[in-house]
Every structure is written in C-alpha cells, then in structure tokens.
N, C-alpha and C positions, 0 to 999 in steps of 0.2 A: 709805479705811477700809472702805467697804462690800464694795469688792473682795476685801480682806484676810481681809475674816470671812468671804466666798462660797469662799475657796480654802481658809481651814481646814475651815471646814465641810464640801466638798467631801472633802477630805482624810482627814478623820476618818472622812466617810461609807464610803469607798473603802477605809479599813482594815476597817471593821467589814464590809463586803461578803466583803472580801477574807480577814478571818477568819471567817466563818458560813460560805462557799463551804469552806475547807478541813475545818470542824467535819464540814459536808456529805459532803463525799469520803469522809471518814475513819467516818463513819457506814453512807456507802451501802457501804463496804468489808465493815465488819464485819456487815454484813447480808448481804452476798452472800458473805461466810465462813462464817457461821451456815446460810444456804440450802444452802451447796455441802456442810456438813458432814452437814444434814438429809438432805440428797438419799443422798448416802453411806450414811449408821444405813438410809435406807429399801431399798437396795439392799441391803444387807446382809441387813436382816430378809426382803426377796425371797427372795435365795438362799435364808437358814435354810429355810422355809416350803416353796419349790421342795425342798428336801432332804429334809425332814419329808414332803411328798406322795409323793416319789418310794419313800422307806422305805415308808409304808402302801401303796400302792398295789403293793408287790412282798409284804408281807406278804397284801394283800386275795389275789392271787395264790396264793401259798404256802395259805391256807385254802381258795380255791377248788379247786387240786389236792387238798387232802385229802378235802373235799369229794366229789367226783367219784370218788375211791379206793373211798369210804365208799358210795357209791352203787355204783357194782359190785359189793362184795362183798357187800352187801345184796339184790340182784339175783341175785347167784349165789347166796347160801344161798335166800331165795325159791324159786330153781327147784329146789335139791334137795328142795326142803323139799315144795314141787308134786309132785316126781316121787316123794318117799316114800310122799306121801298116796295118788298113783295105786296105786301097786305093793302098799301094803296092802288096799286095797279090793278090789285083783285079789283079791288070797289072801281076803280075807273071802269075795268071791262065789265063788272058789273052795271054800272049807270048805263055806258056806251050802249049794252044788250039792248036795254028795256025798251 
C-alpha cells in the first residue's frame, strides 16, 4: 500500500514538474521574443537617429558654407570700403594743399 501511494505520488509530482517545465519554456520563449523584438524597435530607432545626425550635420555644413561666403564678401566690401576712405582723404589733403 505504502508503495502505491509513493508511485502515485511520485507520479503526480513528475506531472506537475513536467508541466511547470513546459509553462517554463513557453515563458522563457515569449521573453526572448519580446527581447529579440526590443532589440529590433532599438535598432531601428538607431538607424532613425544615425539618419537625423547625418541630415544636420550636412545642413550644420550647408550654413557653414554660407557662412564663409558671407565672410568674404564682408571682407571684400571692408577693403573697398578701406580703399575709398584712403582715396578720399588723398583728395581732401590734396584740396587742403592748394
């Protein structure tokens, strides 16, 4: 008799193992679907972000040419602007002389 109830017991225990192991599986699954999907959204929003830098960084570009244009011609009117100042004050010291 004692045997009997040791083999059910057994038995039963060895189901319940044998279904919490599969609840198991089927849990640690859906976890590493959920991880492998997280992983995925985050590579994604990578790229996005890599995309996004790559745009400002050719716009930061695109202002710094302008930039630089804008300095030029700022530099060129400057020196006409120098050379007008010279070339009138010739003629004033010129009139002043006579």
């Amino acid at each position: 008799m004692m045997k009997k109830t040791g083999l059910k017991l057994s038995a039963m225990l060895l189901v319940a193992v044998l279904a919490t192991g599969c609840a198991n599986t089927a849990e640690i699954q859906a976890t590493a679907d959920r991880a492998a999907a997280d992983a995925a959204a985050a590579a994604s929003a990578a790229e996005a972000a890599r995309a996004t830098a790559d745009r400002a960084a050719q716009a930061a570009a695109a202002a710094q040419s302008t930039a630089d244009q804008a300095l030029s011609a700022a530099t060129e009117a400057q020196a006409c602007c120098d050379a007008n100042r010279e070339s009138m004050e010739r003629m004033f010291q010129r009139s002043m002389s006579k």
